[in-house]
KEVEX-835454 format. One line per 8 residues: their letters; for each residue x negated, y negated, z of C-alpha. Coordinates in steps of 0.5 Angstrom, whole numbers. Layout:
a = X/Y/Z | ... $
***
This chain:
xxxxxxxx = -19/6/36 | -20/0/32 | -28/1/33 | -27/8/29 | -23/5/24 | -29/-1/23 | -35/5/23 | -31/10/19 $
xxxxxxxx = -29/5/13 | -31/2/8 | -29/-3/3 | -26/0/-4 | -33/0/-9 | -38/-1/-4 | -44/1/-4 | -44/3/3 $
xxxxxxxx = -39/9/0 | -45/11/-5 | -50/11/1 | -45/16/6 | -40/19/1 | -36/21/8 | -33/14/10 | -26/13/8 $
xxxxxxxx = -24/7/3 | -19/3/4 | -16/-3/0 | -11/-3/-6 | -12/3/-9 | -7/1/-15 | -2/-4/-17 | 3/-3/-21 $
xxxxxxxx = 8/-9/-22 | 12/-6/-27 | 16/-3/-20 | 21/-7/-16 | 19/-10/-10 | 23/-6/-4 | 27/-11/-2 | 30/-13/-8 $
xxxxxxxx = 32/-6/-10 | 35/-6/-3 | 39/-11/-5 | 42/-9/-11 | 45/-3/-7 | 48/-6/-2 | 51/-11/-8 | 53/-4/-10 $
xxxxxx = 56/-2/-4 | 60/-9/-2 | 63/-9/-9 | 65/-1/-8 | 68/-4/-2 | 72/-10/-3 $
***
Protein backbone atom coordinates (compact mmCIF):
# COMPACT_ATOMS: atom_id res chain seq x y z
CA UNK A 1 0.00 0.00 0.00
CA UNK A 2 2.37 2.65 1.04
CA UNK A 3 4.56 1.49 -2.15
CA UNK A 4 1.43 2.38 -4.39
CA UNK A 5 1.01 5.54 -2.49
CA UNK A 6 4.74 6.31 -2.93
CA UNK A 7 4.75 5.73 -6.91
CA UNK A 8 1.42 7.08 -8.05
CA UNK A 9 2.00 10.53 -6.02
CA UNK A 10 3.67 13.44 -6.40
CA UNK A 11 4.24 16.65 -4.58
CA UNK A 12 1.85 19.59 -5.52
CA UNK A 13 3.52 21.56 -8.49
CA UNK A 14 6.08 18.91 -9.25
CA UNK A 15 7.31 18.65 -12.30
CA UNK A 16 7.21 14.74 -12.26
CA UNK A 17 3.29 15.86 -12.49
CA UNK A 18 4.11 17.70 -15.96
CA UNK A 19 5.93 14.36 -17.13
CA UNK A 20 3.12 11.75 -16.08
CA UNK A 21 -0.17 14.08 -15.90
CA UNK A 22 -1.90 10.34 -14.33
CA UNK A 23 -0.09 10.74 -10.81
CA UNK A 24 -2.07 12.13 -8.07
CA UNK A 25 -1.13 15.02 -6.16
CA UNK A 26 -1.09 15.60 -2.79
CA UNK A 27 -0.46 18.30 -0.52
CA UNK A 28 -2.77 21.45 0.77
CA UNK A 29 -4.49 22.25 -1.98
CA UNK A 30 -6.07 25.27 -0.05
CA UNK A 31 -5.60 27.12 3.10
CA UNK A 32 -8.51 29.23 4.12
CA UNK A 33 -7.68 30.79 7.63
CA UNK A 34 -10.45 32.79 7.86
CA UNK A 35 -12.62 29.43 8.98
CA UNK A 36 -12.65 28.05 12.60
CA UNK A 37 -10.47 25.47 13.58
CA UNK A 38 -12.64 22.30 14.13
CA UNK A 39 -12.08 21.98 17.88
CA UNK A 40 -12.76 25.52 18.47
CA UNK A 41 -16.13 25.60 16.94
CA UNK A 42 -16.73 22.33 18.65
CA UNK A 43 -16.24 23.93 21.98
CA UNK A 44 -18.30 26.78 21.53
CA UNK A 45 -21.34 24.36 20.99
CA UNK A 46 -20.74 22.50 23.85
CA UNK A 47 -20.64 25.82 25.55
CA UNK A 48 -24.11 26.34 23.97
CA UNK A 49 -25.44 23.05 25.09
CA UNK A 50 -23.77 23.13 29.02
CA UNK A 51 -25.63 27.02 29.52
CA UNK A 52 -28.82 25.26 27.89
CA UNK A 53 -28.72 22.80 30.47
CA UNK A 54 -27.68 24.39 33.47
Amino acid sequence: MMEGYKTNTVKIGSKKLEANPNLIQRGIFVENTEVPEYCEAYDKVIETAMKGKA
